[in-house]
VEXMILO-790559 format. One line per field, with one value per residue (C-alpha): residue in one letter; chain; x, z negated, y negated; residue number from 0. Coordinates in nm, 4 decimals. Last residue first. Layout:
! VEXMILO-790559
code: c(A|...)
unit: c(A|...)
c1: c(X|...)
c3: c(Z|...)
c2: c(Y|...)
pos: c(NUM|...)
This chain:
! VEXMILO-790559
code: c(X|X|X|X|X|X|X|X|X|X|X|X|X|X|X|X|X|X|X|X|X|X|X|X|X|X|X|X|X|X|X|X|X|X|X|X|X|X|X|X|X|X|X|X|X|X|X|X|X|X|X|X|X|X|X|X|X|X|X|X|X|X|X|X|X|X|X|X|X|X|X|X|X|X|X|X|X|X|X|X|X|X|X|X|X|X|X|X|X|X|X|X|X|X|X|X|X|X|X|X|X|X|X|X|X|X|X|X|X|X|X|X|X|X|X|X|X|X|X|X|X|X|X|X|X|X|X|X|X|X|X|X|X|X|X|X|X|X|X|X|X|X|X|X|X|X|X|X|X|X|X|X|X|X|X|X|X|X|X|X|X|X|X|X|X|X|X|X|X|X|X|X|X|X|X|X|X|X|X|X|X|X|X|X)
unit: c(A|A|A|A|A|A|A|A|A|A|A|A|A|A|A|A|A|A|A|A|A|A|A|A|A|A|A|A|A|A|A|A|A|A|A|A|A|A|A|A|A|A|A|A|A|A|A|A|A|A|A|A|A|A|A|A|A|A|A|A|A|A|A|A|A|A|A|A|A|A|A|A|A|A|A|A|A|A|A|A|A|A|A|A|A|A|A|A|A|A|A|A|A|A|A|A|A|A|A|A|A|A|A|A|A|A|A|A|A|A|A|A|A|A|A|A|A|A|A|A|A|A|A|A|A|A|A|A|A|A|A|A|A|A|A|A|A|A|A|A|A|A|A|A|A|A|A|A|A|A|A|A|A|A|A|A|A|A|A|A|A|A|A|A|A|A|A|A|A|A|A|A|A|A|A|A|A|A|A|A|A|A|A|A)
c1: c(16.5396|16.5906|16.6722|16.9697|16.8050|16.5474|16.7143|16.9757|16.6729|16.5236|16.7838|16.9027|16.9081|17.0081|16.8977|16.9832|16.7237|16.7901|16.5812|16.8823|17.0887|16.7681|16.7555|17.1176|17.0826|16.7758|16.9571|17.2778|17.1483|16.9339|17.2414|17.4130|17.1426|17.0593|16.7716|16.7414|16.6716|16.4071|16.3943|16.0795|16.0203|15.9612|15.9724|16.0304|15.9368|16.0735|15.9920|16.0545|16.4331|16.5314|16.4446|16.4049|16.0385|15.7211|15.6224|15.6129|15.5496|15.5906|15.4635|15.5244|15.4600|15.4601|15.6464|15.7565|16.0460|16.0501|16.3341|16.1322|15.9219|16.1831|16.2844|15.9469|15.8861|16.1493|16.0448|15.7042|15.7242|15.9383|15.7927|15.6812|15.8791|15.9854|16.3661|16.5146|16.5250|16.4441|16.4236|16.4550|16.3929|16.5232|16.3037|16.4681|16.2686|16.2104|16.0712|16.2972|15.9308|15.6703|15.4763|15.1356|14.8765|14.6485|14.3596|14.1123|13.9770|13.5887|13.4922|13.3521|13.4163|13.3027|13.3113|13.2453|13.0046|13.0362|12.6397|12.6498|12.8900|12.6359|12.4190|12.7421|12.8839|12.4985|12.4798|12.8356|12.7795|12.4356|12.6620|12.9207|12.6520|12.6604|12.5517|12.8915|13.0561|13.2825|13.5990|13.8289|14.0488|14.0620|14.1866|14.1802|14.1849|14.1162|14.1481|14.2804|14.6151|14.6535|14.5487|14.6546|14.4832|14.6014|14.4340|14.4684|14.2499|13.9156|13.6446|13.3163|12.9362|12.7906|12.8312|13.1893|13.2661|12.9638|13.1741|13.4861|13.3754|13.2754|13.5491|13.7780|13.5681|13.5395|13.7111|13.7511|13.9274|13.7762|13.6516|13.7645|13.6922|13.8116|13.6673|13.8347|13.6283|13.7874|13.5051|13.4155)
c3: c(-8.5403|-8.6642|-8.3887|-8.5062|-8.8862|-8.7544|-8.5905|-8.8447|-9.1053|-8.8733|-8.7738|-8.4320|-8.1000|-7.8016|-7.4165|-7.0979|-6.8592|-6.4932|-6.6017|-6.6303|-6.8126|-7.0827|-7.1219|-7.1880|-7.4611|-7.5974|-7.6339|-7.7594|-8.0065|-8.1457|-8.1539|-8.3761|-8.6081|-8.6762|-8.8638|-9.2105|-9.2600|-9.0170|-8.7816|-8.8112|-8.5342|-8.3882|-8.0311|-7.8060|-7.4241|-7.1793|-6.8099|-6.6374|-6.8038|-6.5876|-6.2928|-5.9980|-5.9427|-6.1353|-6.4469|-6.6956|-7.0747|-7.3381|-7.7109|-7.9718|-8.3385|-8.5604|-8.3210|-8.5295|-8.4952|-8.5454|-8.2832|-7.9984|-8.0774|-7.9896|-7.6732|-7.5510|-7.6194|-7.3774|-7.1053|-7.1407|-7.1154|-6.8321|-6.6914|-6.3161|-6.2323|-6.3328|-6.3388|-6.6924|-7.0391|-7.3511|-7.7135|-8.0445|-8.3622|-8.6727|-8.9831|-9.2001|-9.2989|-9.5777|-9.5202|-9.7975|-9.9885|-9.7436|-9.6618|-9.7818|-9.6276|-9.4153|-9.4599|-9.2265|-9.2311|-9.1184|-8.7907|-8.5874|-8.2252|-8.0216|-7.6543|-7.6221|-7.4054|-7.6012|-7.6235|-7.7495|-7.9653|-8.2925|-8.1352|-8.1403|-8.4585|-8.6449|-8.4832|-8.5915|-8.9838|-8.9669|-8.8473|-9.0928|-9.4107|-9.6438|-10.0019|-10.1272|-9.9497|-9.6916|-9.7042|-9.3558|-9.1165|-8.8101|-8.4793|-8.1633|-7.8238|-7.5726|-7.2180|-7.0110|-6.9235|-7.2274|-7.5241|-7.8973|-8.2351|-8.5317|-8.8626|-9.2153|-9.5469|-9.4146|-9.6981|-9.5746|-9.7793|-9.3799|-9.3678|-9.4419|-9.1201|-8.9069|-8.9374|-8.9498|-8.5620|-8.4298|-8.5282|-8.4104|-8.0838|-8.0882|-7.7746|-7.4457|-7.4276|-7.1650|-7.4033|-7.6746|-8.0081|-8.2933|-8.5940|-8.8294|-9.2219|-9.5673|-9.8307|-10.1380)
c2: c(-7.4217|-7.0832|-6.8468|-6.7165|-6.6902|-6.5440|-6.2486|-6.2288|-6.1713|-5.9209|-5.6612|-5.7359|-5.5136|-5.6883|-5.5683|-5.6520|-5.4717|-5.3149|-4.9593|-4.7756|-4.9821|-5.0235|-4.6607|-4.6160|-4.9566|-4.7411|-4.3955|-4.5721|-4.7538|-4.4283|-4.2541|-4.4629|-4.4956|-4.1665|-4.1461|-4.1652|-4.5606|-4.5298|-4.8179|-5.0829|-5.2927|-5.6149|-5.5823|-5.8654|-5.8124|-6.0393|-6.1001|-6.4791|-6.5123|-6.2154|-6.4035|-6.0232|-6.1458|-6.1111|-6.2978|-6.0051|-6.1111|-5.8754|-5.9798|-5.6254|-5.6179|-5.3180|-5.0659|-4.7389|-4.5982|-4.2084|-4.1368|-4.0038|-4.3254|-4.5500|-4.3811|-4.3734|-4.7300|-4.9010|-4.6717|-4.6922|-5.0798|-5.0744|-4.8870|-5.0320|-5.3354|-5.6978|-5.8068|-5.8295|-5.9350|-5.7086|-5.7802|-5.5601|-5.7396|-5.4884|-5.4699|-5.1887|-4.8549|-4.6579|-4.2843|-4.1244|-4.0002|-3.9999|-4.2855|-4.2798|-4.0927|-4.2774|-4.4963|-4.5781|-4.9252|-4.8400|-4.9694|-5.2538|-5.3477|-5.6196|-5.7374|-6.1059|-6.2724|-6.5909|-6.6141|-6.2506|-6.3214|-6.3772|-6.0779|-5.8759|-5.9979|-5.9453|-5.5527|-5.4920|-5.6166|-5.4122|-5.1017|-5.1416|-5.1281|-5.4149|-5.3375|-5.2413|-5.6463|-5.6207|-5.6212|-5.7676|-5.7134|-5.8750|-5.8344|-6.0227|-6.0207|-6.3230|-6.3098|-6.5857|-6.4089|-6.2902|-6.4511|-6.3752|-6.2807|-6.1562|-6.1862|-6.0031|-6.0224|-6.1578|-6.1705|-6.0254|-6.1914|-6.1555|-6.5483|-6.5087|-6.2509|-6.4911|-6.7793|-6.5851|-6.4482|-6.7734|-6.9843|-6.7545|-6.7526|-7.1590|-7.2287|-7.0302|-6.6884|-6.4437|-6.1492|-5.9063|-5.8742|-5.5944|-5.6142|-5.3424|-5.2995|-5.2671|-5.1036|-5.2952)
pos: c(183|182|181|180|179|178|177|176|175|174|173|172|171|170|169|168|167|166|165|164|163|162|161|160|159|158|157|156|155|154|153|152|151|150|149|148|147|146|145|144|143|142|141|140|139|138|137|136|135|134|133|132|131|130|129|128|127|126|125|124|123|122|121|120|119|118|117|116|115|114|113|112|111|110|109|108|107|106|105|104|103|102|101|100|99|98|97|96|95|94|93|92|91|90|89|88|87|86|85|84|83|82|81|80|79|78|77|76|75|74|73|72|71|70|69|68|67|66|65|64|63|62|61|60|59|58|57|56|55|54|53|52|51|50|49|48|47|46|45|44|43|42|41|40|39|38|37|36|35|34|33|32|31|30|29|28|27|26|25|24|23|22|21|20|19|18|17|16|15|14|13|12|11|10|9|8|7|6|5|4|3|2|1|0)
């Protein structure tokens, strides 16, 4: 069995998750891995799934996109890649990286570039800008995975210098201390 990427997008309403594994298990496709979210009244979602020898990619896509055509959903189907394996000393911690501060223009590529000019890689991200100078109304958490080889040190200080700059408090946690702080 091959591993396939459906990717749908569309304005969210009821019944699309239903729709797409409905017509995913009716195919003969096993979903392995789901994530979906809305944003601002559109949906988007990702799954991953096998699909059976005998069922090419491009008959899956055509039967999704006539499925969702009543949904008006945009659909996407393509091979699972797969890429190298992680090179030997590559291990990584889970650190939880969040952001508070008035809305404006960069703050996402800000944020990001200095994490990927030191190798971190983002695995989950949720920002959420509400306008205005309330630092409580625009957030972005990052869940991310640091490089056990890279300077650590540095890399604080090249994200807490780029978060001064661009107005936005900042705390850096590894994962478990993350959750276990905000474990109800």
């Amino acid at each position: 069995m091959c591993k396939i990427v459906v990717s749908v997008l569309g304005s969210d309403r009821p019944g699309i998750v239903a729709a797409v594994s409905g017509i995913l298990f009716d195919q003969g496709c096993n979903i392995e891995d789901v994530t979906q979210t809305t944003l601002q009244a559109e949906f988007a979602g990702i799954f991953i799934a096998t699909i059976p020898e005998t069922l090419a990619p491009s008959t899956l896509s055509s039967a999704l996109q006539s499925g969702l055509a009543p949904l008006r959903l945009e659909v996407l189907v393509k091979r699972l890649e797969r890429g190298p394996e992680q090179p030997p000393g590559a291990e990584a911690a889970p650190f939880v990286i969040t952001t508070l501060g008035p809305d404006r223009k960069g703050l996402v590529a800000g944020i990001t570039r200095v994490m990927a000019s030191f190798g971190v890689n983002i695995t989950n991200l949720k920002a959420v800008f509400r306008g205005g100078t309330d630092p409580s109304r625009n957030v972005m958490i990052y869940e991310v995975d640091v490089p056990l080889q890279m300077d650590q040190a540095a890399f604080r200080g090249a994200i807490r210098e780029k978060a001064l700059e661009l107005g936005l408090d900042i705390t850096i946690q590894h994962r478990r201390i993350f959750v276990a702080i905000n474990r109800v």
